[in-house]
C-alpha positions as CSV (number, residue, x, y, z in Angstrom):
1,X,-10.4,19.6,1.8
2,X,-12.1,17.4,-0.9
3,X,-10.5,14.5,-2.5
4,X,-10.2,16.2,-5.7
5,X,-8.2,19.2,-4.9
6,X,-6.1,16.5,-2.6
7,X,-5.2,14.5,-5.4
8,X,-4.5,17.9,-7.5
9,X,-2.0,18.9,-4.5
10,X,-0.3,15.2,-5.0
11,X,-0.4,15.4,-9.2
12,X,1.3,18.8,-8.9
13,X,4.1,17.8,-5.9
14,X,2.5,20.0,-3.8
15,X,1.3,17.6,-1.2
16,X,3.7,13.6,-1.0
17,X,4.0,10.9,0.8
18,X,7.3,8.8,1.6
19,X,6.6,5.4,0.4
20,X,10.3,4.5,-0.3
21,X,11.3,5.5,3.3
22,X,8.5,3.0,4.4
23,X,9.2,0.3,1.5
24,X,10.3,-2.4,4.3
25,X,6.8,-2.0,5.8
26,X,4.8,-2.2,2.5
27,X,7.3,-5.1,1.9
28,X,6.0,-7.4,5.2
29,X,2.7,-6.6,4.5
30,X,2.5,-8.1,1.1
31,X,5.1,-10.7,2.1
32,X,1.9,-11.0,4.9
33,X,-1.0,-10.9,2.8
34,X,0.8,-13.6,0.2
35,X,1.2,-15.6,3.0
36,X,-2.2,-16.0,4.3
37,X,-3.7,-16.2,0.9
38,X,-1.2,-19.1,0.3
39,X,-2.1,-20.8,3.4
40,X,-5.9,-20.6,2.9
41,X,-5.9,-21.7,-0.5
42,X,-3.9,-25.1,0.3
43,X,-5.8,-25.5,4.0
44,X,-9.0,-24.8,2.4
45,X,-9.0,-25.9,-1.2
């Protein structure tokens, strides 16, 4: 299966994926990511 016909499958609603079941994880790791970024630019400069 290429990429192409993959992404033709998730443009059409043939093929999805259940990000707002999973938001709560998406949420921690951005909360996550801000975090470290945050921390490295005042530790670091």
């Amino acid at each position: 299966m290429s990429l192409r016909s993959t992404m033709h499958d998730v443009s059409e609603g043939r093929t999805t994926y259940p990000f707002v079941e999973r938001r709560w994880r998406w949420w921690t790791l951005s909360l996550i990511l801000i975090a470290i970024s945050l921390v490295s630019l005042f530790t670091r400069g």
